[in-house]
C-alpha positions in Angstrom: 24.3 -6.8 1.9 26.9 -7.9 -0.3 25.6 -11.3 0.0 22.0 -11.1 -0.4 22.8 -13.4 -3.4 23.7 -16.5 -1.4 20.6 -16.7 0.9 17.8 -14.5 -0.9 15.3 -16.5 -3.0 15.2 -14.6 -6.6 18.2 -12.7 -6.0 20.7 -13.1 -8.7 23.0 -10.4 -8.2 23.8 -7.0 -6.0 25.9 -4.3 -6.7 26.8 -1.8 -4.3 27.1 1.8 -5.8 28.0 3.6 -3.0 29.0 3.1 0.9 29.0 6.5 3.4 29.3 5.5 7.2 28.1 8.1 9.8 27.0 8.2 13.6 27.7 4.3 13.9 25.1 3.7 10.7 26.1 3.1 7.2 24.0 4.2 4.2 24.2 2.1 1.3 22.7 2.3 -2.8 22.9 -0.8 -3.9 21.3 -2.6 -7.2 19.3 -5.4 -6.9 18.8 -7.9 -9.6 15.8 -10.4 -9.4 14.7 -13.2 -11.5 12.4 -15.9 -11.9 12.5 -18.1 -15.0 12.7 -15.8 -18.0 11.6 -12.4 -15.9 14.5 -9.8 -14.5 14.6 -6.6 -13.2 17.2 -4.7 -11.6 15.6 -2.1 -9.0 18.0 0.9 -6.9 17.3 1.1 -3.3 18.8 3.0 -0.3 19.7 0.8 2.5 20.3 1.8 6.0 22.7 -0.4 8.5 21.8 0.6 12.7 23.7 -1.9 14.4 23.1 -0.3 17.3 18.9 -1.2 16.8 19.8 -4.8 15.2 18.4 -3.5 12.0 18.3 -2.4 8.6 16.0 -0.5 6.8 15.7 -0.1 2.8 14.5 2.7 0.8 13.3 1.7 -2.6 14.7 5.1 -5.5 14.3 3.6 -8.5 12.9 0.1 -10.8 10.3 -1.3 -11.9 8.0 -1.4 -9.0 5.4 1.8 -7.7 6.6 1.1 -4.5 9.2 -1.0 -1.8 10.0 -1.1 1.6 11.8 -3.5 3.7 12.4 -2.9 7.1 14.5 -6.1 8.8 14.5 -6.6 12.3 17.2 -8.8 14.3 16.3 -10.7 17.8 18.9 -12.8 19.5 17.9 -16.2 19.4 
């Protein structure tokens, strides 16, 4: 999560607010900051770590959109 910045297009910077580990998951709340050109907005989300199912799934709490949700899925290649 940490390094969203390095690979996400638009992602300028992260910041992790809180880590909690539990039944093998861990449950993040982490602030995103996006920009393009002049625009940014920073946006609070709740992301959700299950190794065990190769994902992670993110909550969107608070920002400037009326809704988010990402839900990344991991095959092996």
């Amino acid at each position: 999560i940490e390094a969203y910045p390095q690979f996400l297009p638009l992602c300028e910077a992260l910041t992790v607010r809180s880590r909690k580990e539990r039944d093998g998951r861990t449950i993040l709340i982490a602030d995103m900051s996006i920009g393009y050109k002049a625009i940014r907005e920073t946006f609070t989300t709740q992301v959700l770590l299950k190794p065990d199912e190769n994902a992670i799934d993110v909550k969107y709490i608070d920002g400037p959109f009326k809704y988010l949700s990402n839900i990344w899925r991991f095959d092996p290649a």
